[in-house]
TIVO-2410 file (N, C-alpha, C; in nm, 3 decimals):
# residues 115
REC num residu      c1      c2      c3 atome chaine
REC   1      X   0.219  -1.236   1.332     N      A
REC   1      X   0.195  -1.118   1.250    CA      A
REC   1      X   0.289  -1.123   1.130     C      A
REC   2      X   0.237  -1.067   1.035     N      A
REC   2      X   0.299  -1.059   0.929    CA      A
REC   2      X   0.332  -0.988   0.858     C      A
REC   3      X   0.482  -0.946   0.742     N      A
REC   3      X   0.516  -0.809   0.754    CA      A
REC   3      X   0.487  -0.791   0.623     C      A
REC   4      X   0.541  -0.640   0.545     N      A
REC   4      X   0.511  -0.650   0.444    CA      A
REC   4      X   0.639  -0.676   0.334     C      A
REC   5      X   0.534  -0.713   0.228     N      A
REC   5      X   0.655  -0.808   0.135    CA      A
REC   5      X   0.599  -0.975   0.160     C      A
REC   6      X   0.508  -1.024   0.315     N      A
REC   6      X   0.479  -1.148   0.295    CA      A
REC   6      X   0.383  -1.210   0.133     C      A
REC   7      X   0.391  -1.326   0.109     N      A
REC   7      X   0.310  -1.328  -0.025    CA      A
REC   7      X   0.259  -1.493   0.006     C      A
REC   8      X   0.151  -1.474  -0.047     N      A
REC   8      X   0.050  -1.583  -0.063    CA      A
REC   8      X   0.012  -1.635  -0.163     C      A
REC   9      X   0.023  -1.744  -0.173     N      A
REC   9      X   0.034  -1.806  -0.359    CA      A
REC   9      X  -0.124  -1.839  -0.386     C      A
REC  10      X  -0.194  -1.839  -0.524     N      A
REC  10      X  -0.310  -1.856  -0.541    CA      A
REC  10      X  -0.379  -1.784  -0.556     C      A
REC  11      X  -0.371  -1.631  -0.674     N      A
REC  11      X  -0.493  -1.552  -0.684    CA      A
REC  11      X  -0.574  -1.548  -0.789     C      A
REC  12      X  -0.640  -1.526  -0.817     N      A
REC  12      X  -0.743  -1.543  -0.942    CA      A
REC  12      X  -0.760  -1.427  -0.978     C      A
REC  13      X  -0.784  -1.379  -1.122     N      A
REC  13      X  -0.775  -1.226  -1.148    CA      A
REC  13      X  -0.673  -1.190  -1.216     C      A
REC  14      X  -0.637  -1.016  -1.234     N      A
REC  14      X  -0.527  -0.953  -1.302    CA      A
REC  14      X  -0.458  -0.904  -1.223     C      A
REC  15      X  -0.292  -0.907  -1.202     N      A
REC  15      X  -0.190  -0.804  -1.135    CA      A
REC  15      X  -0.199  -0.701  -1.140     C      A
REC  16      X  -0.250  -0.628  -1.031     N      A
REC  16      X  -0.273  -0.499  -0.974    CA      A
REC  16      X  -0.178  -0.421  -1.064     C      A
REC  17      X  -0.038  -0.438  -1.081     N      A
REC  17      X   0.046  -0.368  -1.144    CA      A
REC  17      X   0.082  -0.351  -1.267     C      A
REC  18      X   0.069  -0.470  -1.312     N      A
REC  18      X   0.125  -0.472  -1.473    CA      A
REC  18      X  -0.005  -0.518  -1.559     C      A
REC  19      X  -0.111  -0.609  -1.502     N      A
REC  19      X  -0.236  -0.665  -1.571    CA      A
REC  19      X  -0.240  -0.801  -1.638     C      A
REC  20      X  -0.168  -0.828  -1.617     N      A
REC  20      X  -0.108  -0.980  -1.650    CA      A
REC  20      X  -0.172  -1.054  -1.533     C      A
REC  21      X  -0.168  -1.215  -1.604     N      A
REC  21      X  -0.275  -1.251  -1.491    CA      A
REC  21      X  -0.201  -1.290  -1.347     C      A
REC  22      X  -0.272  -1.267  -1.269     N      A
REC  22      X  -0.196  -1.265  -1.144    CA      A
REC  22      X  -0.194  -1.427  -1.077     C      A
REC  23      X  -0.080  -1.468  -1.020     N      A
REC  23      X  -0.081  -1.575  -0.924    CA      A
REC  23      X  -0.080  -1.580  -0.810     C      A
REC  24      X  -0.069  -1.468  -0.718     N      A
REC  24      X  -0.057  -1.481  -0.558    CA      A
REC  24      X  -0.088  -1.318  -0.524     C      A
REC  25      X  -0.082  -1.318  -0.414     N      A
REC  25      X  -0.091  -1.205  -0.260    CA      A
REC  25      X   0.004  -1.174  -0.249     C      A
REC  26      X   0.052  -1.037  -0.254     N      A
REC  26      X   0.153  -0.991  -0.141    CA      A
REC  26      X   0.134  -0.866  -0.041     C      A
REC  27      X   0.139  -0.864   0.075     N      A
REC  27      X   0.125  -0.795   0.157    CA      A
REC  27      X   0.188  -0.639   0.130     C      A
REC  28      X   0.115  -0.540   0.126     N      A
REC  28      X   0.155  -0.420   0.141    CA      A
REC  28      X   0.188  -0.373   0.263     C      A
REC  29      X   0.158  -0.231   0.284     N      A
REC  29      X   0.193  -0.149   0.390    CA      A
REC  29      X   0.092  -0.211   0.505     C      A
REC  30      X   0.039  -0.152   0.638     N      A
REC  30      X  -0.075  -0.193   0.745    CA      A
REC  30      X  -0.075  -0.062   0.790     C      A
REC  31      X  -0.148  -0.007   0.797     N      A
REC  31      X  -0.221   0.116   0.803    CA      A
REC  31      X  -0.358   0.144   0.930     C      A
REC  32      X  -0.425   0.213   0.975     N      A
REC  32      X  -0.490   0.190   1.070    CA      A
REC  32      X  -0.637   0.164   1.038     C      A
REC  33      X  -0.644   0.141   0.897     N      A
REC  33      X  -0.755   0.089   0.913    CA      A
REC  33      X  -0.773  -0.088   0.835     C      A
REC  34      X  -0.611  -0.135   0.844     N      A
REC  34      X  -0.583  -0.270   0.820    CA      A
REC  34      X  -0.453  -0.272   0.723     C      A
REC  35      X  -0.440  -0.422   0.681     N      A
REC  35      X  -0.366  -0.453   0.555    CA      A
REC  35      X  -0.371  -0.433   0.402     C      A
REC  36      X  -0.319  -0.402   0.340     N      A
REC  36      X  -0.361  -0.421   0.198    CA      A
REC  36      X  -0.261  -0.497   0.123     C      A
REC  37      X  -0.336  -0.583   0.032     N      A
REC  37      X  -0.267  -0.710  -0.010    CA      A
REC  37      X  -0.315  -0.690  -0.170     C      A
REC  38      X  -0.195  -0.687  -0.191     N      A
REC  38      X  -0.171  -0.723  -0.402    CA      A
REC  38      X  -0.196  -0.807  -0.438     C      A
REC  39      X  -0.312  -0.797  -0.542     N      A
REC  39      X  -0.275  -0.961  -0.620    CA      A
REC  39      X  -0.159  -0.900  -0.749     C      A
REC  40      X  -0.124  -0.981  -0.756     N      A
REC  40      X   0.025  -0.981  -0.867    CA      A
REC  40      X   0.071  -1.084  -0.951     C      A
REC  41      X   0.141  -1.106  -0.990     N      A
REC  41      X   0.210  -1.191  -1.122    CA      A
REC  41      X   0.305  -1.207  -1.069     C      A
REC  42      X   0.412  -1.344  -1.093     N      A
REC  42      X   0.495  -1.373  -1.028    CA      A
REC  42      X   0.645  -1.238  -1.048     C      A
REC  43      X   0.595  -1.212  -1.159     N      A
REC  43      X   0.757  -1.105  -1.215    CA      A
REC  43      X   0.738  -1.039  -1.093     C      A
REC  44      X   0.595  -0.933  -1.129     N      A
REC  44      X   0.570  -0.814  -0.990    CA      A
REC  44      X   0.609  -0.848  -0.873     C      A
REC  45      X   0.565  -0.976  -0.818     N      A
REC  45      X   0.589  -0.998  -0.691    CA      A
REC  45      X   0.721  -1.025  -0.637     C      A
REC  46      X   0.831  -1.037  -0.759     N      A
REC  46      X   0.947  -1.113  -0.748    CA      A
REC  46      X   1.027  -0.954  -0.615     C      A
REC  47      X   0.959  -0.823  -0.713     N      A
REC  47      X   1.032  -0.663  -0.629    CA      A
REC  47      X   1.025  -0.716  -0.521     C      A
REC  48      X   0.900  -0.772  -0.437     N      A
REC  48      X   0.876  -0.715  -0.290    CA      A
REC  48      X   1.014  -0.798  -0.241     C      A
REC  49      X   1.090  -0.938  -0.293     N      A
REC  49      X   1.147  -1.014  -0.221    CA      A
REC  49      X   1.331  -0.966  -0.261     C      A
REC  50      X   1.305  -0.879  -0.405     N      A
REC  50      X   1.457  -0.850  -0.409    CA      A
REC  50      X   1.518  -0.670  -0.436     C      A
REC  51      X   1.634  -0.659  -0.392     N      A
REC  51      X   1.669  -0.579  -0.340    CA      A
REC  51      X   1.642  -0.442  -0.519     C      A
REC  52      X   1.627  -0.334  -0.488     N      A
REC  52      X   1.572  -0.265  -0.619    CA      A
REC  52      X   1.607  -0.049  -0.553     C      A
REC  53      X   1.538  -0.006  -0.635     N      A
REC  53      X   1.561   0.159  -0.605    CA      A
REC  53      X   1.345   0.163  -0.586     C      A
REC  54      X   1.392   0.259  -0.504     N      A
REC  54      X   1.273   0.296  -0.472    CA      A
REC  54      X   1.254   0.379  -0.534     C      A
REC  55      X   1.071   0.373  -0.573     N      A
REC  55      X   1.009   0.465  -0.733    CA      A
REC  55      X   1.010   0.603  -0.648     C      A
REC  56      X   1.002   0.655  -0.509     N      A
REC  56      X   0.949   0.774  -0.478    CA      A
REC  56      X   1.111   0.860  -0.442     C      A
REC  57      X   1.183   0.785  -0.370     N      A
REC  57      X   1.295   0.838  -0.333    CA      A
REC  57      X   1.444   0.832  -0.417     C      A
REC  58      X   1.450   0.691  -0.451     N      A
REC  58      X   1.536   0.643  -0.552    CA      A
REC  58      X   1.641   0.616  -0.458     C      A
REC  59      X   1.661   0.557  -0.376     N      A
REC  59      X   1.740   0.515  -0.303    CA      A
REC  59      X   1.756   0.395  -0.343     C      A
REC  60      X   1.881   0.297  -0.342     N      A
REC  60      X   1.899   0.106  -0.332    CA      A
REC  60      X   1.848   0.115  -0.213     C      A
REC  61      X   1.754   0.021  -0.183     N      A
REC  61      X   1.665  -0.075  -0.101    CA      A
REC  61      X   1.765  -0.201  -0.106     C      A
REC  62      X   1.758  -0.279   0.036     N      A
REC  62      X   1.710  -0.427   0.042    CA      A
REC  62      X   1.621  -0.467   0.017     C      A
REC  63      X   1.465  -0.396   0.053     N      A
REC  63      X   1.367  -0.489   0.048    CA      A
REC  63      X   1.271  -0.378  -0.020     C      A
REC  64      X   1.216  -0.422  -0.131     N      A
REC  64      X   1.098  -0.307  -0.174    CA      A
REC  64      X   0.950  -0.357  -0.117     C      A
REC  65      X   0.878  -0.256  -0.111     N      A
REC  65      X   0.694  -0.303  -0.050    CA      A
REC  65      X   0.636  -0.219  -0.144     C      A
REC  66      X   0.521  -0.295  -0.203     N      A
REC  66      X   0.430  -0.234  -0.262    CA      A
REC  66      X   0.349  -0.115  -0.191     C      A
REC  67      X   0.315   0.006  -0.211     N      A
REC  67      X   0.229   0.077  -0.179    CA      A
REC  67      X   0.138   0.173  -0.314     C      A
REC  68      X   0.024   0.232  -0.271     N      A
REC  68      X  -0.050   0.287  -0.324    CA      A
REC  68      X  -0.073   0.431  -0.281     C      A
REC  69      X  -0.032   0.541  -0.355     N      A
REC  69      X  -0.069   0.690  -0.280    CA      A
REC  69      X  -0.188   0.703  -0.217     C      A
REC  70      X  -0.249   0.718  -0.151     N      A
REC  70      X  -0.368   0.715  -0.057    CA      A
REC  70      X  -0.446   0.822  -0.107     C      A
REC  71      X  -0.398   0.958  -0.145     N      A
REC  71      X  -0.444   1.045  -0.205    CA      A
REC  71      X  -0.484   1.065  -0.336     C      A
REC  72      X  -0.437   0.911  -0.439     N      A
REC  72      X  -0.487   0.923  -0.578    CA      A
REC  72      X  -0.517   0.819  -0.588     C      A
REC  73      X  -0.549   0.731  -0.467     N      A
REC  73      X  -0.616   0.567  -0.508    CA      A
REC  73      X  -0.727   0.577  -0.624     C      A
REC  74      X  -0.835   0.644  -0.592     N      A
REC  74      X  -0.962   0.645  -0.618    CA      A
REC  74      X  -0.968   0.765  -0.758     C      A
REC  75      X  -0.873   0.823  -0.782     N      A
REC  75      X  -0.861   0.838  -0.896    CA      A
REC  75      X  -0.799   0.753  -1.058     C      A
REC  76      X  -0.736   0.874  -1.083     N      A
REC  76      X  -0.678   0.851  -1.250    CA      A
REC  76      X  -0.545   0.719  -1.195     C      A
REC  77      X  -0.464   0.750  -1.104     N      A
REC  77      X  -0.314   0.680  -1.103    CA      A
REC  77      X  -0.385   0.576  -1.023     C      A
REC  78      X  -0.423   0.452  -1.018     N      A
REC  78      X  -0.458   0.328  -0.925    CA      A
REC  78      X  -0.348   0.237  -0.980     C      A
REC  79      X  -0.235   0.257  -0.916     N      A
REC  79      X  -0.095   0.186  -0.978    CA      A
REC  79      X  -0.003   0.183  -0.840     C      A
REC  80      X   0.040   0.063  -0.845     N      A
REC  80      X   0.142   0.014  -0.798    CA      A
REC  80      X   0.272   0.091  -0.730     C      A
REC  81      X   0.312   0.144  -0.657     N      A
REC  81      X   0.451   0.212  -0.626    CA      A
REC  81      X   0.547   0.117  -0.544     C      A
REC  82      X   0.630   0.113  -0.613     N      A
REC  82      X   0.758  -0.014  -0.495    CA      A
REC  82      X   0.885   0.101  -0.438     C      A
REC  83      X   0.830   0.081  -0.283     N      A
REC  83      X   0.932   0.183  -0.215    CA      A
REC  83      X   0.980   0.120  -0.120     C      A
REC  84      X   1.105   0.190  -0.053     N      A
REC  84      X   1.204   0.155   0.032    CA      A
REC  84      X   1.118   0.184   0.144     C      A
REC  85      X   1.147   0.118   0.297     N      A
REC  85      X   1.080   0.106   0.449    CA      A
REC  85      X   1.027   0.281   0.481     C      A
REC  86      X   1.133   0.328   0.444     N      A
REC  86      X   1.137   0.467   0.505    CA      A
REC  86      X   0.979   0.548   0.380     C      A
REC  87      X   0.965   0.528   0.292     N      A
REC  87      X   0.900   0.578   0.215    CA      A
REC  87      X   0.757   0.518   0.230     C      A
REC  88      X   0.750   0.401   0.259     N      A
REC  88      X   0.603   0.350   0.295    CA      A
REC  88      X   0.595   0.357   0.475     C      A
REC  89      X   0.732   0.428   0.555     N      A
REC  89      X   0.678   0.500   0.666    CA      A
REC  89      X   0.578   0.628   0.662     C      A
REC  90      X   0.618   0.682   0.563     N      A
REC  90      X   0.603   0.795   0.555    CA      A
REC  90      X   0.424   0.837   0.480     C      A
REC  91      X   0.415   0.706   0.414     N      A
REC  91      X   0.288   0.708   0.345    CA      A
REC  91      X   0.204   0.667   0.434     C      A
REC  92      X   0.227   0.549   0.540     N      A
REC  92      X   0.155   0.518   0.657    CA      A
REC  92      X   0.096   0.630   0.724     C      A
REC  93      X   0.232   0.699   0.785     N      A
REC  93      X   0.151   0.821   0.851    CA      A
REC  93      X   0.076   0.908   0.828     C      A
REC  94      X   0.109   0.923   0.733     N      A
REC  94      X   0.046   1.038   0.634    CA      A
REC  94      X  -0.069   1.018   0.635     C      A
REC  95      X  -0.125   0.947   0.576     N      A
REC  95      X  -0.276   0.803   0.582    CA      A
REC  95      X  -0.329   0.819   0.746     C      A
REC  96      X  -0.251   0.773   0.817     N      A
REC  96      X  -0.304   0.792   0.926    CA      A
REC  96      X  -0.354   0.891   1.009     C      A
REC  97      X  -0.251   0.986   0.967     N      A
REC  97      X  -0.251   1.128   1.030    CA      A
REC  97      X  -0.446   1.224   0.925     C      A
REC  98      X  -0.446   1.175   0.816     N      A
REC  98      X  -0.539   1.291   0.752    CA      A
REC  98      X  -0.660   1.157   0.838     C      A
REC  99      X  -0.678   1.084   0.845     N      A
REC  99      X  -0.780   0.973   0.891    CA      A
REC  99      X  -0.791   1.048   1.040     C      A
REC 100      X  -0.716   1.033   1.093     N      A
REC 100      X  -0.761   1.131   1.233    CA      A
REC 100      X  -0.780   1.239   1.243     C      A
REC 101      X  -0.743   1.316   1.126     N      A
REC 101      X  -0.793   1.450   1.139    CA      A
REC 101      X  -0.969   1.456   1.089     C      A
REC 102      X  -0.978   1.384   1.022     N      A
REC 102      X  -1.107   1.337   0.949    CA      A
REC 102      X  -1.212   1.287   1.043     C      A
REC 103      X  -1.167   1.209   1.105     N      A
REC 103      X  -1.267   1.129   1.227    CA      A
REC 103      X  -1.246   1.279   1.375     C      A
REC 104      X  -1.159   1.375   1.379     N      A
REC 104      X  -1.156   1.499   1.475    CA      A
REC 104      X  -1.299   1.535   1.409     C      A
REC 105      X  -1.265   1.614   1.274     N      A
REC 105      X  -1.367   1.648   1.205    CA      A
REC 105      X  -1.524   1.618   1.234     C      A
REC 106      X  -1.515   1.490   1.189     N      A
REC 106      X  -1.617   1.448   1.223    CA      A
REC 106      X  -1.698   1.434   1.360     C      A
REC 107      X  -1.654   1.405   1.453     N      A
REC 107      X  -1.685   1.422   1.570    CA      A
REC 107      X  -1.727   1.564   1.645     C      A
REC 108      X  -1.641   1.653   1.579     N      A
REC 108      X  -1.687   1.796   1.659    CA      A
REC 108      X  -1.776   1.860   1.555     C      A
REC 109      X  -1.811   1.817   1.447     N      A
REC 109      X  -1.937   1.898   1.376    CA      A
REC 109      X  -2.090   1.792   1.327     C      A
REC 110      X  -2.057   1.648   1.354     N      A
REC 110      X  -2.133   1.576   1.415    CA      A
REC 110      X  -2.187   1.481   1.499     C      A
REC 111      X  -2.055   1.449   1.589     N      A
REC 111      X  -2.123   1.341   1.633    CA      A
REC 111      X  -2.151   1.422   1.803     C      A
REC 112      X  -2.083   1.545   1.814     N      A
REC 112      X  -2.099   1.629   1.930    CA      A
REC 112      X  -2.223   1.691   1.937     C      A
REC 113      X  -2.248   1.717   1.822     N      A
REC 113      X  -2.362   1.809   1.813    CA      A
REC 113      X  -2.472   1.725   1.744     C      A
REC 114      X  -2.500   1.609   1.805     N      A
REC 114      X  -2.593   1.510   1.794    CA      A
REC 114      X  -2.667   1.481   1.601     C      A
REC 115      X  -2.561   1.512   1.536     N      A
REC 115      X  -2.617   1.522   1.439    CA      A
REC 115      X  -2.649   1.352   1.335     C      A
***
């Protein structure tokens, strides 16, 4: 298994973050409905491996991980956030937690009631 911050060399395309053309993968957060993996540029990718302040908390980190707000993916902000362990805990759950409330949802207004 593999954690996040791993990176995979070889992408084709633009860096998720800056738009520059990208050279490799790096592993984001893992979430329950999988992995999500950056393509990036070598600068971008250089955060996940060295020690930096995290964009949400501002704490010094050892290790930064790319994440994405879950709640404004699919909007206006589809950008990059590099946070400390504790801050992409927190986005995990979060993610996880409205996903099960969602699939509760779903189940007791249709899949109970045969809809």
């Amino acid at each position: 298994m593999t954690e996040p911050g791993f990176r995979i060399e070889g992408a084709a395309g633009r860096c998720k973050d800056c738009g520059a053309v990208a050279t490799c993968h790096v592993q984001g957060e893992t979430y329950s409905f999988g992995t999500e993996w950056w393509r990036l540029c070598d600068e971008c990718a250089g955060k996940a491996s060295e020690p930096g302040q995290c964009e949400r908390c501002g704490i010094d980190t050892d290790q930064l991980r790319p994440v994405r707000d879950w709640e404004e993916c699919c909007g206006l902000r589809d950008r990059v956030d590099w946070v400390c362990a504790e801050c992409g805990r927190r986005e995990r759950e979060s993610f996880d937690s409205a996903t099960a409330g969602w699939a509760a949802y779903m189940r007791e207004h249709f899949v109970e009631k045969g809809r």
